[in-house]
C-alpha positions in Angstrom: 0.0 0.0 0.0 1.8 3.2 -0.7 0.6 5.3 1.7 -0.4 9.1 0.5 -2.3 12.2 2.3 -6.1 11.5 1.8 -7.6 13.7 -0.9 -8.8 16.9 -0.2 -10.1 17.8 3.4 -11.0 14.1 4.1 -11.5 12.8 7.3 -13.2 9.7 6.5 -11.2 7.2 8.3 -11.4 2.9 8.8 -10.0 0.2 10.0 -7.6 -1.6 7.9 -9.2 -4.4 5.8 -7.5 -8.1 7.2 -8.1 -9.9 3.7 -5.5 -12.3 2.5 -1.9 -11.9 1.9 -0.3 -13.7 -0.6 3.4 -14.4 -1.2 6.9 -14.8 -3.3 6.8 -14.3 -6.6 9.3 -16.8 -8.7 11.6 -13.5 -9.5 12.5 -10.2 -8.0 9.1 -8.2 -8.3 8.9 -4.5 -9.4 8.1 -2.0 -7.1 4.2 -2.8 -6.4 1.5 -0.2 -6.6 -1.0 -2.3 -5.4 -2.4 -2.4 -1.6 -0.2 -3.0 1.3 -2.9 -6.2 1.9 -2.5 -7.5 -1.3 1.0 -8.7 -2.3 2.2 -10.1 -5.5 0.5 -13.9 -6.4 3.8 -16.4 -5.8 4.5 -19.9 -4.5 4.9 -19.0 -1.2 2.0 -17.9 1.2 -2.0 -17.8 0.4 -2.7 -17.5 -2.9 -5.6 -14.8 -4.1 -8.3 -16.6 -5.9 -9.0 -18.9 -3.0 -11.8 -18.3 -1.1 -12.1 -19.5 2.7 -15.7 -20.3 3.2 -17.3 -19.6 6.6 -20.5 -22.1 5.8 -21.3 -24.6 9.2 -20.3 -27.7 7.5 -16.7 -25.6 6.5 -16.0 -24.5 10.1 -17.1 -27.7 11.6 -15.2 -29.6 8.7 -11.7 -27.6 10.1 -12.9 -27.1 13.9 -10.4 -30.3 15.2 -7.1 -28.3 12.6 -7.9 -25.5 14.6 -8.1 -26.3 18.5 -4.9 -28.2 17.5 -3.3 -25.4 17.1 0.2 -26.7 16.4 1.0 -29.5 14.0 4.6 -31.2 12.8 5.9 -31.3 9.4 8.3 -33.6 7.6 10.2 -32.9 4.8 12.1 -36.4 4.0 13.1 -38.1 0.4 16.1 -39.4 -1.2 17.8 -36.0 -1.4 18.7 -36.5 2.4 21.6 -38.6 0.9 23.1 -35.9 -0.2 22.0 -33.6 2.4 22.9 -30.0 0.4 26.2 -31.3 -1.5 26.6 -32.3 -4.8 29.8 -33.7 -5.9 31.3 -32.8 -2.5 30.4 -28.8 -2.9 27.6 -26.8 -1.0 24.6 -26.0 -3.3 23.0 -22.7 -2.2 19.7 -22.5 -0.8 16.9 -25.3 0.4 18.7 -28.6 0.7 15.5 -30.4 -0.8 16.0 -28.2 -3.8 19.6 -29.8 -4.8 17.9 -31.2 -7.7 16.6 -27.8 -9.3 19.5 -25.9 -7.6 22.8 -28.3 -9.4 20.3 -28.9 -12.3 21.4 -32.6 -11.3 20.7 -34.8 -14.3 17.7 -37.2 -13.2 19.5 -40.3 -14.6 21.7 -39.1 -12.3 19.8 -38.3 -9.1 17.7 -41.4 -9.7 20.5 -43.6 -9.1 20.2 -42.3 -5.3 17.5 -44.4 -4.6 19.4 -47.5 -5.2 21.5 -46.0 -1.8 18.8 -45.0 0.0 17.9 -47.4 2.9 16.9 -46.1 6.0 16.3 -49.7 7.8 16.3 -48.3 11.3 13.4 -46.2 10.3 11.0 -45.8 13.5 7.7 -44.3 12.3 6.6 -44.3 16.3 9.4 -42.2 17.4 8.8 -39.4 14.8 5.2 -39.2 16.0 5.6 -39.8 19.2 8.4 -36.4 19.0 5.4 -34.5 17.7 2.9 -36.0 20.2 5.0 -35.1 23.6 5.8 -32.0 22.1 2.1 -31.3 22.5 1.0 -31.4 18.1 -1.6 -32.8 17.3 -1.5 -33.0 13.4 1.8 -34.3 11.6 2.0 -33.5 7.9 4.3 -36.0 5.7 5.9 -35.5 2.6 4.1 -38.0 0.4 6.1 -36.4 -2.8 8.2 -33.4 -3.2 9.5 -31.7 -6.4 11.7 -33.9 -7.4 8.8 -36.2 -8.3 9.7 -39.3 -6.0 7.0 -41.1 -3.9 7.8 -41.2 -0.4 4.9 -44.5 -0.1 4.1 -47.2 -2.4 2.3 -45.9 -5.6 1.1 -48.2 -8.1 0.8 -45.0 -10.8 4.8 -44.5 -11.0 7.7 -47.0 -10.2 9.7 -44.2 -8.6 8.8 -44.6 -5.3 10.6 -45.7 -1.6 9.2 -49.5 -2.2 10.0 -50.4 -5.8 12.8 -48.0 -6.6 14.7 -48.4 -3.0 16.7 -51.3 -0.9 13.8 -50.5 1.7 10.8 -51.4 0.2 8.5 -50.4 2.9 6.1 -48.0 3.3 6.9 -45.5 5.5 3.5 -43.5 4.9 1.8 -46.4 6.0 4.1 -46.7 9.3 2.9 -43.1 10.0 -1.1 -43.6 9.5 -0.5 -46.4 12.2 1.6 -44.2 14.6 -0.8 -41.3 14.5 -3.7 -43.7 15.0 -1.9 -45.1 18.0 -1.4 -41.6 19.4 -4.0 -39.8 18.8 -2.8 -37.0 15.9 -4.2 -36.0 13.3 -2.7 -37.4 9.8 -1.9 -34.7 7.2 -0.3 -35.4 3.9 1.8 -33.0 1.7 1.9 -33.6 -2.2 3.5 -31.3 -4.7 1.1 -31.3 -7.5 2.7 -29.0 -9.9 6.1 -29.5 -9.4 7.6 -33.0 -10.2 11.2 -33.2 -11.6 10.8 -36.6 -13.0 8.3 -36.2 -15.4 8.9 -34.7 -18.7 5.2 -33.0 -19.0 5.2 -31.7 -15.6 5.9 -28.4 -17.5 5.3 -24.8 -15.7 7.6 -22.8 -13.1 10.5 -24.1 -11.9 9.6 -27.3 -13.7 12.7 -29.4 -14.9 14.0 -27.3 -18.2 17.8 -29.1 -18.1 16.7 -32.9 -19.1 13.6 -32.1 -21.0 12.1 -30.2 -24.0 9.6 -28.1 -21.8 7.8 -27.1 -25.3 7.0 -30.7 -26.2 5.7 -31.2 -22.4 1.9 -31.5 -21.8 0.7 -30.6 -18.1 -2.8 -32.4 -18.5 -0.7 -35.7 -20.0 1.3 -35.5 -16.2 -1.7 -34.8 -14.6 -3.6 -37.7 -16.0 -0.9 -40.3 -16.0 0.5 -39.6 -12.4 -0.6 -36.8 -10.5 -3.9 -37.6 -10.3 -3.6 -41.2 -10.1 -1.4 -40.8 -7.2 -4.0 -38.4 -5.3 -6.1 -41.2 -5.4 -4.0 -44.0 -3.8 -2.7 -41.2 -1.2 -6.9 -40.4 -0.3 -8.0 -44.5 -0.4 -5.6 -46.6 1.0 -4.1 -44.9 4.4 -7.2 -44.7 6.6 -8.2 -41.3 7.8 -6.7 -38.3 6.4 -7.3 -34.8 8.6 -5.2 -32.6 6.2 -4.3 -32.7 2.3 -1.3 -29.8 2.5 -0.7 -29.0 -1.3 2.4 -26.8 -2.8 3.4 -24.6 -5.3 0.0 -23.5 -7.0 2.0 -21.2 -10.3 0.8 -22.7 -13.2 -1.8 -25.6 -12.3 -4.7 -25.8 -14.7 -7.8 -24.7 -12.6 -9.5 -27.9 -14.3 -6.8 -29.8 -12.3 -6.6 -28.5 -9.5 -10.4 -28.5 -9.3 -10.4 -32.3 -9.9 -7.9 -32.4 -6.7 -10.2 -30.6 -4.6 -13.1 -33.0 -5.9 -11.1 -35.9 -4.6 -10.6 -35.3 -1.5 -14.0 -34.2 -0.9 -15.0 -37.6 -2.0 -12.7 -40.1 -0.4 -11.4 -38.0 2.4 -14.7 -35.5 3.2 -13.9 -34.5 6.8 -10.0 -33.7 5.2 -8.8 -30.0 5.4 -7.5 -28.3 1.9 -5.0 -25.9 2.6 -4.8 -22.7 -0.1 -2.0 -23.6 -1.9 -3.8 -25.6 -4.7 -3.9 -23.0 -6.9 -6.9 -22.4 -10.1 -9.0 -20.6 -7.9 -10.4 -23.6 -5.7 -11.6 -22.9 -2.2 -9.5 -23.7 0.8 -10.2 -25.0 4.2 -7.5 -22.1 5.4 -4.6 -19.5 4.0 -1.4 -21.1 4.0 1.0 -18.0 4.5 4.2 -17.4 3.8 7.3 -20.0 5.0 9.1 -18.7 8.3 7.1 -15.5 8.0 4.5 -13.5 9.7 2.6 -10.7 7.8 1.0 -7.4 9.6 -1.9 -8.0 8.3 -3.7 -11.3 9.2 -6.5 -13.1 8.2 -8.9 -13.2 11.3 -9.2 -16.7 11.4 -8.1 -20.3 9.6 -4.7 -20.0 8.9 -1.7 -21.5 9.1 2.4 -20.2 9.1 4.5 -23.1 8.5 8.8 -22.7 9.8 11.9 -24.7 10.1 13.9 -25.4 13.0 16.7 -24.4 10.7 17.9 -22.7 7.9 16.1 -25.3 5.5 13.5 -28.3 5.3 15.3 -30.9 4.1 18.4 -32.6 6.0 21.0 -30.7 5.3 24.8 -31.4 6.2 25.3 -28.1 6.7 22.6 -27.2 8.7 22.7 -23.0 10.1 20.7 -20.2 11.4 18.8 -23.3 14.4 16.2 -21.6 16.4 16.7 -21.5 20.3 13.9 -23.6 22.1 12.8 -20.3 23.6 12.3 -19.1 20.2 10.2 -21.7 18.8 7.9 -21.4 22.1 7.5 -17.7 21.4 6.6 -18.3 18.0 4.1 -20.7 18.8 2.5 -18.4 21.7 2.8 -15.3 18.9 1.2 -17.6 16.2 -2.1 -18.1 19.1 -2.5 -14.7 19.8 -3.1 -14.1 16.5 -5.2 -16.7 15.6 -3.3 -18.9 13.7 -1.6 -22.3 13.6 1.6 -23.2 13.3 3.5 -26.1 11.4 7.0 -26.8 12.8 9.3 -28.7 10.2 11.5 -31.9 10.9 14.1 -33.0 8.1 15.0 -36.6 9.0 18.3 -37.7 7.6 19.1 -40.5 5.1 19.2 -42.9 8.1 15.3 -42.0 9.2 16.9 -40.5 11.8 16.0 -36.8 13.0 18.9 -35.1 13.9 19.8 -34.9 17.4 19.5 -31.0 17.6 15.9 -31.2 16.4 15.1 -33.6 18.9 16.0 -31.1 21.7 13.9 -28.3 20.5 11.1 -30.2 20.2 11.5 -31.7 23.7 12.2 -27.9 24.6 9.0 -27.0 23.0 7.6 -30.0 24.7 8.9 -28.6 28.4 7.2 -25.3 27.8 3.7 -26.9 26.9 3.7 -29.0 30.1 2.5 -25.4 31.6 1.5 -23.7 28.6 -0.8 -26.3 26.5 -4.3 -24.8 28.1 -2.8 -21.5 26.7 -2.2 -22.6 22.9 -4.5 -25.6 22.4 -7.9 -24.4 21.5 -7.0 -21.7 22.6 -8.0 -17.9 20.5 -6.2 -15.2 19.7 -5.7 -11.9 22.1 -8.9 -9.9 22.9 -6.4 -6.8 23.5 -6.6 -4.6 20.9 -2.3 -3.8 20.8 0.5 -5.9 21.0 2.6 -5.7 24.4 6.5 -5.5 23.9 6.7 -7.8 26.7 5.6 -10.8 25.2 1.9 -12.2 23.7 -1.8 -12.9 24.6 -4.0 -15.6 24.4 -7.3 -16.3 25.7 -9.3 -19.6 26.4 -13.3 -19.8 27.7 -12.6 -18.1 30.9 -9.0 -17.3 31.0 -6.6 -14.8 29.2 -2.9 -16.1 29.2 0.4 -13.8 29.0 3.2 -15.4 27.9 5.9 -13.1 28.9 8.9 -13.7 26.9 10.9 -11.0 28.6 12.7 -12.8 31.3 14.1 -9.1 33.0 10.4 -8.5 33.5 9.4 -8.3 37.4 5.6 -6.9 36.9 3.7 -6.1 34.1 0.3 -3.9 34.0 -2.3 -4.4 31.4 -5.1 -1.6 30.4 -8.7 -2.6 29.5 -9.3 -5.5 31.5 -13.0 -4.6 33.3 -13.3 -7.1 36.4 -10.7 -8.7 38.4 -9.6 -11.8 37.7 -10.2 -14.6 40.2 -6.6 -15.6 40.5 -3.5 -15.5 39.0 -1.0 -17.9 39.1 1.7 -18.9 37.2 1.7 -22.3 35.0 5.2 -23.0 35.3 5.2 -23.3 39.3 1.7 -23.1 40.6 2.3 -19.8 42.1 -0.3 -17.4 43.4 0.7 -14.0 42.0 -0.3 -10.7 44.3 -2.3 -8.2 41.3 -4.2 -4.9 41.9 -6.9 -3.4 39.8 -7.3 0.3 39.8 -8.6 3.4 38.4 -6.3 5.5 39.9 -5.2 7.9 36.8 -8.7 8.3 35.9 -7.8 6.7 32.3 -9.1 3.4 33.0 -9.1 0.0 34.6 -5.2 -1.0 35.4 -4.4 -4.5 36.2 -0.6 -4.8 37.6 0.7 -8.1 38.1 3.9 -9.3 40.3 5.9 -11.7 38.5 7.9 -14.5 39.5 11.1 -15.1 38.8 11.5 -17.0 35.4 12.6 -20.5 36.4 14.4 -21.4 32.8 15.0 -19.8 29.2 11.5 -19.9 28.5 8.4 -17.8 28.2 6.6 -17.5 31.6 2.7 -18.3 31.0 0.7 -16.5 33.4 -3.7 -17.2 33.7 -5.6 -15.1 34.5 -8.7 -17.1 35.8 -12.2 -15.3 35.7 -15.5 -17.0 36.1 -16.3 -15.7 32.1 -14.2 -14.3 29.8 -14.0 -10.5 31.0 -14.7 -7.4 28.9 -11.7 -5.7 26.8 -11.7 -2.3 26.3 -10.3 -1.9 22.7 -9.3 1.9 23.0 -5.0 2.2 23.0 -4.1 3.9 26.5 -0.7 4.4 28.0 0.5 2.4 30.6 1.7 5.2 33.0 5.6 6.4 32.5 5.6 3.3 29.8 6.3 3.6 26.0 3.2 3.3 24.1 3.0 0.8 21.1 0.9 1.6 18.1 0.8 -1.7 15.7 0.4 -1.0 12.0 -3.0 -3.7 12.1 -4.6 -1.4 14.3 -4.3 2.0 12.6 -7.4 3.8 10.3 -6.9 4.4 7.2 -8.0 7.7 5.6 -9.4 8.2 2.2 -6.5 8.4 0.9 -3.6 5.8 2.0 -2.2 7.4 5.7 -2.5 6.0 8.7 -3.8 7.0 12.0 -3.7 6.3 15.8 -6.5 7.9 18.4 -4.5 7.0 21.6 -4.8 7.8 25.3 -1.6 9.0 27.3 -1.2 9.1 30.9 2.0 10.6 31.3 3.0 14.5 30.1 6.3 14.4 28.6 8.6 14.4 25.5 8.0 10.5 23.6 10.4 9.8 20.9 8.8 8.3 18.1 10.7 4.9 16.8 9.1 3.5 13.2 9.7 -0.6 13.4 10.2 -2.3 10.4 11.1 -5.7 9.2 13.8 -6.9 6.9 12.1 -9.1 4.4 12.9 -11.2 1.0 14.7 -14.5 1.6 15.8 -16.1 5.2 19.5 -16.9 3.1 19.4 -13.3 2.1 17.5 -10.9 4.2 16.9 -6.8 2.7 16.0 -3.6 4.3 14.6 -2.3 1.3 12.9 0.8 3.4 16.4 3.0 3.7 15.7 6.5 2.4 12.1 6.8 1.9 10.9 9.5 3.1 7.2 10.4 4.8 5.6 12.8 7.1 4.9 12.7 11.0 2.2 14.6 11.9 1.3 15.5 15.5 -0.8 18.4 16.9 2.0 20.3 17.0 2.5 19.9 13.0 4.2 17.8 10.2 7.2 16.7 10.7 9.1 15.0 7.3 11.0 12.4 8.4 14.0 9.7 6.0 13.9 5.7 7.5 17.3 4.9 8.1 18.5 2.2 10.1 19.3 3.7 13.5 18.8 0.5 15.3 17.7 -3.1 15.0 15.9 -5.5 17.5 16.0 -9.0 17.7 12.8 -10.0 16.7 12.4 -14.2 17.6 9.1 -14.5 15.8 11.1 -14.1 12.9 14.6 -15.6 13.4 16.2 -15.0 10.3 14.9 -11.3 9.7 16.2 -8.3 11.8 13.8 -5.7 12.8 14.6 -2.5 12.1 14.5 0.8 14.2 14.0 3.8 12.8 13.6 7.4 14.6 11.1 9.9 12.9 10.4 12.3 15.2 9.1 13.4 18.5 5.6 13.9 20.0 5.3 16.3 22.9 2.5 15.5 25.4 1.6 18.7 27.7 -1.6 17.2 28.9 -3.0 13.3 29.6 -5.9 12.3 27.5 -6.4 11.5 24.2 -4.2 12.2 21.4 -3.5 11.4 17.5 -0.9 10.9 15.5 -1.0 10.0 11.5 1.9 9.2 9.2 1.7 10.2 5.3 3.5 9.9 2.2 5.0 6.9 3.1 4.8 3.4 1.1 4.1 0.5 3.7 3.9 -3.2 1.9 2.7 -5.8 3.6 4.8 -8.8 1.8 7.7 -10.8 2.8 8.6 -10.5 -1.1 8.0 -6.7 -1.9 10.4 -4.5 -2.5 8.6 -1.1 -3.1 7.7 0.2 0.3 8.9 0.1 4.1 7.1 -3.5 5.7 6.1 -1.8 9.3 5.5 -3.4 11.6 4.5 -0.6 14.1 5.4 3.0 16.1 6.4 2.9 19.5 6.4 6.2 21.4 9.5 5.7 24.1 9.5 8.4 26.8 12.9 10.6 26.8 14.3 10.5 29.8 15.2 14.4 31.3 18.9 15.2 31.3 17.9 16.6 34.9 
């Protein structure tokens, strides 16, 4: 959205629309002109076309995807043999991408199979990692792009059973595991995509052994694709997910006939929205590893790494701390989302040791924090604290407070005192106050607890019914004030706008946050030098982004967050205030190049040099 001064003398002002994103386009895009909610169309993140239907037979159809809240994912094939080298040299980027990446002759990479044979392959361990790491839906990589089925397929000889030493199934081993423990089966299928085949034709379709001319999609789509939907859908019991990829180029015909499928064999089966053609989805599928400003309110799903890439790689970088991955998960929650944690088992079956302990981390911080994430909703606050996240079950509203330095924490908006509060991690009573004593509202203050590890603190707040949440944005006394980009209006025009309440007179510099973006191997600050204007009621103020600062932003990982100084609002009086900021391009993609991707202001009280 580039953001511009509203037309005229306009003071027609809304809230933001929460619509779908959508994600990476296959090259470098142009600078966009279109809406800071609607990104380019790519192969990453949801995809515009599909609709997510709100019908009683489509929520009920996803109501068990959603309380779960948190699901597994396995990305595992043959190319875990070579685990990111080829002929003994790194190949940049996703180590399940070697293929495409070396533009490794198939005769060639076909011969792999004839290595791979993972005997010691324990289906029960992988799922019963997910299950005491508190998922409750593990998707499996049935076929990737490089076209070779991970289960026995009658439709194509290349496959783990007839093209392997193994000649098991292992998707089979995994229906029987998640039976046995009570998790949801999901399968992933690359539809488009497949490396093998010579009329699997579209983007980023095998060009370097094939005549991509003389290919025919329909002729692929016939002869395996389909063929192999069918088999996947009949012959592994219950199905709770069909997780498709890379939607660029499928005929909608096709991927129509996919979603008629597995409406037929697997009906109470979730379709994520990465299909493609313009079929409906269950949920939006958004981008990998990333989180936009702008959500969807409900049904949707981020899936991340534990590392640097999805496949095994050798050469594995960029692991996530435990703590990470919990606050990810307690972020994902409080906004009403799902998250999809990847697992790249090596060419043994094995998963590696280090993903082993951040799931048993994860699995530490859900002992106290699973009442908080599972079925639980997203934060009835109307802002996002600094300190850490918010989630809310039927009659209690959870903090998870990732800032371990944090000895009490007050909250504005909350109408009724809770019953109790006590924190999850050690049973302890926690002493709280509720007052009106600034005049600006109800203020809840909470002592903490000392953390007892590395990990968020979850704290409940018990209440007989959920409690009333005053939405308005009010200071915290003496406390910097946080103004998220998602909860701005928007004028006739494209600026922004905050109505805000402060409580403390003073001088508040204002800090503009933004995120890096593009690729986790390569992350950009496109934003430095564009130039907008700050205005306050003491006037405009133009303002340049540079990079004065960066934050560590664990949501994220791989992507900085940037600080950027624009100005400074003087407060003479308590009460409400507003502040707008114009002329400024904000995007909204993980992919865009053509605008700052803001995350939100903070106003940070300056401290007097007496």
């Amino acid at each position: 959205m580039n953001i511009m001064k509203p037309p005229g003398n306009s003071e027609t002002w809304q809230r933001p629309s929460e619509g779908n994103v959508v994600g990476m386009p296959s090259t470098l895009p142009a600078k966009s002109s279109k809406s800071a909610f609607v990104a380019p169309t790519a192969d990453e993140g949801v995809h515009g076309p599909s609709v997510v239907r709100q019908t009683p037979e489509d929520i009920a159809r996803r109501e068990l995807w959603s309380e779960s809240s948190f699901g597994v994912f396995v990305h595992w094939g043959v190319s875990a043999i070579l685990g990111g080298l080829w002929h003994g040299k790194h190949v940049e980027g996703l180590a399940e991408w070697i293929q495409f990446r070396a533009k490794i002759p198939l005769a060639e990479y076909a011969e792999l199979a004839k290595d791979f044979n993972p005997a010691d392959l324990n289906a029960r361990d992988w799922v019963r990692m997910a299950a005491e790491a508190g998922a409750k839906y593990f998707v499996y990589t049935a076929k990737h792009h490089d076209g070779f089925a991970m289960y026995h397929s009658q439709a194509s000889a290349y496959n783990v059973v007839d093209a392997t030493p193994f000649q098991r199934d292992p998707l089979a081993e995994i229906a029987q595991a998640c039976v046995e423990y009570g998790i949801m089966l999901g399968v992933y299928y690359s539809q488009t995509i497949d490396w093998e085949d010579p009329d699997a034709v579209g983007p980023s379709c095998n060009s370097w052994d094939f005549d991509t001319e003389k290919g025919d999609f329909h002729s692929y789509w016939r002869r395996k694709a389909a063929p192999q939907l069918r088999e996947i859908l009949s012959n592994y019991g219950d199905i709770g997910l069909m997780w498709f990829d890379m939607p660029s180029g499928i005929p909608a015909e096709c991927a129509q006939e996919a979603f008629s499928l597995v409406r037929e064999l697997q009906p109470g089966a979730v379709i994520n929205s990465r299909l493609g053609g313009g079929v409906d989805a269950d949920y939006n599928s958004m981008d990998d590893n990333y989180f936009n400003n702008f959500l969807p309110v409900n049904a949707w799903e981020t899936a991340a790494t534990t590392n640097d890439s999805w496949g095994f790689s050798k050469l594995a970088a960029g692991w996530k701390p435990v703590a990470s991955l919990c606050e990810t998960l307690a972020y994902t929650v409080s906004r009403g989302g799902n998250l999809l944690l990847n697992a790249g088992p090596d060419a043994s079956g094995a998963i590696p040791e280090k993903v082993q302990e951040q799931f048993a981390g994860i699995g530490t911080w859900m002992q106290r924090a699973v009442s908080a994430i599972r079925g639980a909703g997203p934060s009835p606050f109307a802002a996002s604290f600094d300190w850490g996240y918010v989630t809310a079950g039927e009659s209690s509203v959870y903090l998870h407070v990732a800032d371990l330095g944090k000895q009490e924490l007050s909250l504005r908006g909350i109408a009724s005192a809770p019953d109790s509060v006590r924190d999850l991690g050690t049973g302890t009573l926690l002493p709280f106050t509720l007052s009106e004593a600034d005049g600006r509202g109800p203020l809840l203050t909470l002592e903490l607890a000392a953390p007892t590890d590395e990990l968020p603190r979850t704290i409940e707040l018990a209440f007989t019914e959920l409690p009333r949440v005053d939405q308005s944005i009010v200071q915290v006394p003496g406390s910097p004030l946080r103004l998220d980009v998602w909860n701005a209006e928007t004028g006739a025009g494209e600026a922004l706008r905050w109505n805000f309440t402060m409580a403390t007179p003073g001088e508040y510099r204002v800090v503009l946050l933004s995120k890096e973006t593009f690729g986790n191997f390569n992350p950009q600050w496109w934003a430095d030098g564009l130039t907008g204007t700050l205005e306050t009621e003491a006037g405009s103020t133009p303002f340049t982004l540079r990079r004065d600062g960066e934050e560590l932003y664990p949501i994220l990982h791989y992507w900085k967050v940037v600080r950027s100084e624009i100005g400074v609002l003087h407060v003479s009086r308590t009460g409400q205030h507003k502040l707008n900021i114009e002329d400024l391009p904000v995007v909204d993609s993980k992919w865009d190049r053509g605008g700052v991707n803001m995350i939100a202001l903070r106003l940070e009280p300056v401290a007097s040099e007496d």
